[in-house]
N, C-alpha and C positions, 0 to 999 in steps of 0.2 A: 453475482455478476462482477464485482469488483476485486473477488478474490481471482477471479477465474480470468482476469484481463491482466493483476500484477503477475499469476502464473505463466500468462502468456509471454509477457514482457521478461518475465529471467530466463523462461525458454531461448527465445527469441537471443538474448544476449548470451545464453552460453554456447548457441551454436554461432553465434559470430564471433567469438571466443575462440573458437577451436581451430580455426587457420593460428592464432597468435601464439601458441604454445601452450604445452600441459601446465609446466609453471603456470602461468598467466590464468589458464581458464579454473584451475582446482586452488586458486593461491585466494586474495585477502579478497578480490571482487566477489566471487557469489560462494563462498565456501563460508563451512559452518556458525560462525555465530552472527555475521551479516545477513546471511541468507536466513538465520533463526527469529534473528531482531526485523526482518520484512515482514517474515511471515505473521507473527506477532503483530506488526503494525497493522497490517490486512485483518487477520483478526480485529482485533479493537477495532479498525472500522465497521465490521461488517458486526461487531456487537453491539454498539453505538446506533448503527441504520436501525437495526431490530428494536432496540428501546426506543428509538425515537418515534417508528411506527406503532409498538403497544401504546405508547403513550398520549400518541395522536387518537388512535382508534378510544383510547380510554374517554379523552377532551370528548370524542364525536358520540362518543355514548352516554357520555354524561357521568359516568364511575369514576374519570377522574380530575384533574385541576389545569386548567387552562394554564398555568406557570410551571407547572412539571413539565407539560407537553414541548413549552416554548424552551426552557432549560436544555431538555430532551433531544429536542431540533438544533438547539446552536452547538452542544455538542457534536454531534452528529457530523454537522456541516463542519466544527471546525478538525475533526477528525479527518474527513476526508480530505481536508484542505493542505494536511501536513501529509497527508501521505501525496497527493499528489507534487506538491512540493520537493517531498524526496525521492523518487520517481523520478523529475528533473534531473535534480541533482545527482541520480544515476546514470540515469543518461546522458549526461555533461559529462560525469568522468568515463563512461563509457567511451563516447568520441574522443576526449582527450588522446586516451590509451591507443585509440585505433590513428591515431594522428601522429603517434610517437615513430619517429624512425627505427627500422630493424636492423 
């Protein structure tokens, strides 16, 4: 789910991109190692949710340790917490850019 919302969101941003110019939309904002280093990020959240949830189901089953699980979940949460963060902060220079006079 969360991968499939940040894929929506660079979608979303490179066809608002494409009134601005070729430069603009294939240059430093969503091309190659920006766009590598998101997707990456989305990853790791989305491997983070998974462990947090084996690890819960482990707590509730009894196979594992109430303090993996709780470790487990703050990661988890503070994973998502940086990606949303950055997220922002793309979309902050996203507006920036679109603010810029042509």
């Amino acid at each position: 789910p969360i991968l499939r919302s940040i894929d929506r969101l660079i979608q979303e941003v490179r066809l608002r991109l494409a009134g601005v110019g070729e430069s603009v939309r294939t240059g430093v904002l969503l091309g190659g190692p920006l766009l590598e280093a998101l997707q990456g990020l989305v990853q790791s959240v989305e491997e983070s949710s998974a462990g947090a949830n084996t690890a819960v189901t482990g707590m509730l089953d009894k196979t594992g340790d109430v303090h993996e699980a709780m470790v487990a979940l703050q990661r988890a949460e503070m994973a998502l917490e940086l990606t949303v963060q950055v997220r922002n902060k793309l979309m902050q220079a996203y507006q920036d850019v679109m603010r810029m006079p042509i």
